[in-house]
C-alpha positions in Angstrom: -46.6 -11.0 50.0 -43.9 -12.7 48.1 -40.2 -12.0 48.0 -37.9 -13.1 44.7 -34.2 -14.1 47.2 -33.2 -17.5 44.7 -34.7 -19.0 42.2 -36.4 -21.8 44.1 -38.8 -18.8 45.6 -41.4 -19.6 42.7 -43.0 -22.9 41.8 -43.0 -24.2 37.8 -46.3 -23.0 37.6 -45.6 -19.7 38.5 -42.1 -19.7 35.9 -44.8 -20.2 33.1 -46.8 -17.4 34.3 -43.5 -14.8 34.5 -42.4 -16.1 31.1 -45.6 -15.5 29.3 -46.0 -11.9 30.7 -42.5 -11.4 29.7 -43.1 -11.9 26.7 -46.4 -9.8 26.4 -44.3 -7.0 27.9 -41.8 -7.4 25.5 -44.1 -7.0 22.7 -45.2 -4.0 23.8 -42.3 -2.4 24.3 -41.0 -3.0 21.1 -44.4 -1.9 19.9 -43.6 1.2 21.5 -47.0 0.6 23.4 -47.2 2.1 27.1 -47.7 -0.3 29.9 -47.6 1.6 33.0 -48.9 -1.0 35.5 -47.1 0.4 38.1 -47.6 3.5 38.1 -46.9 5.7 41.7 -44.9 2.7 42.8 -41.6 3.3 44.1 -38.8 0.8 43.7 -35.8 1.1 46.4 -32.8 -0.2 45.0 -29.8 -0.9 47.1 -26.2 -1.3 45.4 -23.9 -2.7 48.0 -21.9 -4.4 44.8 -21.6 -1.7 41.9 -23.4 -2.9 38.4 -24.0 -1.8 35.0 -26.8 -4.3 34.1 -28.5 -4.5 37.3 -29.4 -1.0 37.6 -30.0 0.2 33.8 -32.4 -2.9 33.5 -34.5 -2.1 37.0 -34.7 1.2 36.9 -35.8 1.7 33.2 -37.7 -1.2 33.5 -39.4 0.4 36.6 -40.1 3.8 34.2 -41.8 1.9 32.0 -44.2 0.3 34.0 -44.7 4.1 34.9 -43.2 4.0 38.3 -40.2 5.6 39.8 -36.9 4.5 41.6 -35.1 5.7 44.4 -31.4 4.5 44.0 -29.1 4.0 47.0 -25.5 3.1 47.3 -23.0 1.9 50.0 -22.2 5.3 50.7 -25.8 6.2 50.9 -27.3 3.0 53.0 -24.4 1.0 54.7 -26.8 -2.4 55.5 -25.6 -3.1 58.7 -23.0 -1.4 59.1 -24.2 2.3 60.0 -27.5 0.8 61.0 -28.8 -2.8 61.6 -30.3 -4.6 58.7 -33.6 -4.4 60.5 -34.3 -1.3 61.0 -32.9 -0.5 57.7 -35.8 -2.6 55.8 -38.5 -1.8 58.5 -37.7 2.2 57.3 -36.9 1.9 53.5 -40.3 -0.5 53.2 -42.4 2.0 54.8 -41.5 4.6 52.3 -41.1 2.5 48.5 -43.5 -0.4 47.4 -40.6 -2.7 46.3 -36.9 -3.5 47.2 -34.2 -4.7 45.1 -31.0 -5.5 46.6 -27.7 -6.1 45.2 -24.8 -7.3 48.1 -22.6 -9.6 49.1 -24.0 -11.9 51.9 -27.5 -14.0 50.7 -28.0 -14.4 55.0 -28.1 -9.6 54.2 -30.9 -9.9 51.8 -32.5 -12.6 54.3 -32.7 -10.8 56.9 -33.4 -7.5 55.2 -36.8 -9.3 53.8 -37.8 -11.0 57.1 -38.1 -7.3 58.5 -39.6 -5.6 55.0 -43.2 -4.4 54.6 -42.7 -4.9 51.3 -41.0 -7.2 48.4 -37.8 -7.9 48.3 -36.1 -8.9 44.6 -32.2 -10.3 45.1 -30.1 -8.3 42.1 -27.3 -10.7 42.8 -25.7 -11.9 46.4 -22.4 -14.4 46.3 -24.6 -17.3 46.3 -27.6 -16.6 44.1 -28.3 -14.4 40.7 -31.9 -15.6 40.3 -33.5 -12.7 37.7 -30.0 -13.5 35.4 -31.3 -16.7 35.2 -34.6 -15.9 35.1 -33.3 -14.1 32.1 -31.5 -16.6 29.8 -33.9 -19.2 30.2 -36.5 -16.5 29.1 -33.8 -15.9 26.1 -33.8 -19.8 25.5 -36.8 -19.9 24.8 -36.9 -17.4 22.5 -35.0 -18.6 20.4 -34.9 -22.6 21.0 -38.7 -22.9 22.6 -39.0 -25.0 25.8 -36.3 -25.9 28.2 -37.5 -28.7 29.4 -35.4 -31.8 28.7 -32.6 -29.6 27.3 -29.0 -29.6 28.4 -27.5 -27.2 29.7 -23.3 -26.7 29.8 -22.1 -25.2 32.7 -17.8 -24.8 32.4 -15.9 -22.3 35.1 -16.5 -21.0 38.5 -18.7 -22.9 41.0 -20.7 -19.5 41.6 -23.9 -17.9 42.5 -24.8 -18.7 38.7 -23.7 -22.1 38.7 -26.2 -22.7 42.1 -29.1 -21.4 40.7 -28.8 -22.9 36.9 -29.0 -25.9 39.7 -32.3 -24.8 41.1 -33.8 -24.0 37.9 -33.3 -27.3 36.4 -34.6 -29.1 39.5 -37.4 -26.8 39.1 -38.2 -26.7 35.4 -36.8 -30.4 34.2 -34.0 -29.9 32.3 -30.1 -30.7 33.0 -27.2 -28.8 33.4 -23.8 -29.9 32.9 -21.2 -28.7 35.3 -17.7 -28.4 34.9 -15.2 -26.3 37.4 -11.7 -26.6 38.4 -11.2 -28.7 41.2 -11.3 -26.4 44.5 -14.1 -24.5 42.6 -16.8 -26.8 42.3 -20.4 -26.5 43.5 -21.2 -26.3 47.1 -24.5 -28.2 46.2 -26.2 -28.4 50.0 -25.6 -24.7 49.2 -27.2 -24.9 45.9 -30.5 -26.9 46.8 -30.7 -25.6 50.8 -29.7 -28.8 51.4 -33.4 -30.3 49.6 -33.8 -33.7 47.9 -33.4 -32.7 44.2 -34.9 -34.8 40.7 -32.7 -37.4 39.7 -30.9 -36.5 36.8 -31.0 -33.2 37.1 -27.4 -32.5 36.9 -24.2 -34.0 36.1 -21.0 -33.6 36.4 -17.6 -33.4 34.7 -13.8 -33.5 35.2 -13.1 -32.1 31.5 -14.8 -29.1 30.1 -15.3 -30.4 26.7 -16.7 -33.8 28.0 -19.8 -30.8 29.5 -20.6 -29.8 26.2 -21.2 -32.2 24.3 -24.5 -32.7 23.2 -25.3 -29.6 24.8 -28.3 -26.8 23.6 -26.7 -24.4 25.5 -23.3 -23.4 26.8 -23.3 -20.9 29.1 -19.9 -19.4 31.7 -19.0 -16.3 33.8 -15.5 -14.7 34.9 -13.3 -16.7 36.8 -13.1 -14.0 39.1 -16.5 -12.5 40.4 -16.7 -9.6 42.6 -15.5 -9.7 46.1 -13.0 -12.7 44.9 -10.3 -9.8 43.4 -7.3 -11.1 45.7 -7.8 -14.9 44.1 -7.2 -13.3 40.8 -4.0 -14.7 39.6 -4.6 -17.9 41.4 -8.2 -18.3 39.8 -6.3 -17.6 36.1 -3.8 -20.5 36.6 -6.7 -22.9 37.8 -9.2 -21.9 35.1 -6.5 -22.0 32.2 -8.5 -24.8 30.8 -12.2 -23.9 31.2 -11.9 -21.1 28.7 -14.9 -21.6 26.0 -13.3 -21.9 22.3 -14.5 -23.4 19.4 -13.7 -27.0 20.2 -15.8 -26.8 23.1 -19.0 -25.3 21.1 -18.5 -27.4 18.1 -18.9 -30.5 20.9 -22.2 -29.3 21.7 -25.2 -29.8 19.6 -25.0 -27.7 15.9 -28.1 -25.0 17.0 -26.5 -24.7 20.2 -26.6 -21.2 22.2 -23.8 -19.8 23.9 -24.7 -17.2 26.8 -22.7 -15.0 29.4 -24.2 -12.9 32.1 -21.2 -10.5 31.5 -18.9 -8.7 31.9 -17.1 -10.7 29.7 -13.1 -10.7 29.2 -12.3 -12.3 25.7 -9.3 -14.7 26.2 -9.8 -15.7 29.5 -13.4 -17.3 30.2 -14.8 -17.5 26.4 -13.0 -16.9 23.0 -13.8 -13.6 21.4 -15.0 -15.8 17.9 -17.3 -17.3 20.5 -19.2 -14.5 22.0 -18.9 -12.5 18.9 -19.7 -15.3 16.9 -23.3 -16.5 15.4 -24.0 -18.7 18.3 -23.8 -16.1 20.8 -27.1 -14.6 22.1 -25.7 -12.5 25.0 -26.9 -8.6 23.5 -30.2 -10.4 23.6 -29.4 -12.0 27.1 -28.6 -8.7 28.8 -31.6 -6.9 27.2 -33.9 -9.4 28.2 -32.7 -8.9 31.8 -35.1 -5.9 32.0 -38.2 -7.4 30.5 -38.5 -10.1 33.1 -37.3 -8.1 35.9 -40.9 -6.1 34.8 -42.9 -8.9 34.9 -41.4 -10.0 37.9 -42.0 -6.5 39.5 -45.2 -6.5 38.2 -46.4 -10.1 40.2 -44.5 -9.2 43.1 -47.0 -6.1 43.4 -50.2 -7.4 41.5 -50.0 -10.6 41.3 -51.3 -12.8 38.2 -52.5 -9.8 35.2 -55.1 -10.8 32.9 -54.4 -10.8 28.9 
């Protein structure tokens, strides 16, 4: 049994695997073709942070496969708080096939999965949003090809995103370049669990605009992520220059991509003629969340599919 808690879970190999099924289950679904490997599965999914994307993207994603979700909130499962983590995930995996967890705390999800029957998928914790990345390098590659030996921009917050882009191009051999505001920068023994990383891998810069060029992608999140509300004002003064304009995309390679995981607020983190401009592939970003997240159920429970 295998659980999905950060990015560096899966080897190369296996990314190549997930990809490629992806994109066979993507197919099929816009071939309006069933593909109900999953049928009388149950997915838990556990919303201690609320989320538009998350949930419409696991829980259709998990109809499709023909299986069905159970759908609890903070009100409805409290992790640790009206009961122990433990006995929470030694219960809730005796009664679903797969767990998907969306909180605060990556140490919650942690010890949730060391006591689960079952697999246990992070949907986002404050230090790790693996199956968004999972996600836009799937969307990459869509519409670039392979990842490997690109660049990819990184300009705001020092966040859950910012870690795992990290992982993934340890993992997959490409580089990110990272930009934050000072104070906001990337905890990186955080980031690679303290783990030699490959040379290279990342760099990074003062000035935003120095991040992108040359870049194939460019790619940012709100200044302010949840949990982080009270630093609001503080985070809008410190990121006043770390919003992504024009300049900033015109610096980076002509075909370049710009992505957000959104929500997005135009005028703050990216310029509205940015996300709604031709370089922006984010409707195909968020959409893409749920076809991976189905291959990724899909291995979790089967393992490797043939065809």
């Amino acid at each position: 049994m295998k659980h999905y808690l950060q990015f560096s879970d899966f080897t190369a190999d296996e990314y190549d695997y997930l990809l490629a099924r992806a994109a066979l289950i993507k197919k099929k679904f816009k071939g309006y073709e069933k593909h109900h490997t999953l049928s009388d599965r149950t997915l838990a999914m556990i919303f201690e942070k609320a989320s538009t994307r998350t949930r419409v993207s696991f829980e259709a994603g998990m109809y499709q496969l023909g299986g069905s979700v159970v759908h609890l909130t903070t009100g409805d499962s409290q992790l640790g708080r009206a009961e122990p983590i433990e006995d929470s995930a030694r219960v809730i995996s005796r009664m679903t096939d797969l767990v998907m967890i969306r909180t605060f705390g990556q140490d919650k999800i942690e010890r949730f999965a060391e006591y689960s029957r079952v697999p246990v998928i992070n949907g986002l914790t404050n230090e790790f949003h693996p199956c968004q990345i999972l996600a836009d390098i799937f969307t990459f590659i869509e519409h670039r090809g392979s990842i490997k030996g690109k660049v990819v921009a990184w300009v705001g917050d020092g966040n859950n995103m910012a870690n795992t882009w990290l992982q993934a191009a340890d993992l997959l051999g490409f580089k990110v370049h990272l930009s934050t505001p000072g104070g906001y920068e990337v905890d990186e023994q955080l980031a690679f669990n303290g783990k030699p990383v490959h040379p290279g891998c990342y760099e990074v810069f003062q000035n935003p605009l120095d991040a992108c060029k040359g870049a194939d992608l460019v790619t940012t999140d709100v200044w302010t992520s949840m949990g982080y509300e009270a630093e609001n004002e503080a985070r809008k003064k410190a990121f006043a220059d770390w919003c992504v304009d024009a300049e900033m995309m015109a610096a980076a390679k002509a075909d370049a991509l710009f992505m957000h995981c959104l929500p997005a607020h135009r005028g703050e983190e990216v310029e509205a003629d940015v996300i709604d401009g031709p370089q922006s592939v984010v409707w195909d970003e968020a959409e893409n969340r749920m076809h991976v997240q189905k291959a990724l159920m899909e291995y979790l429970l089967l393992g490797r599919q043939p065809g």
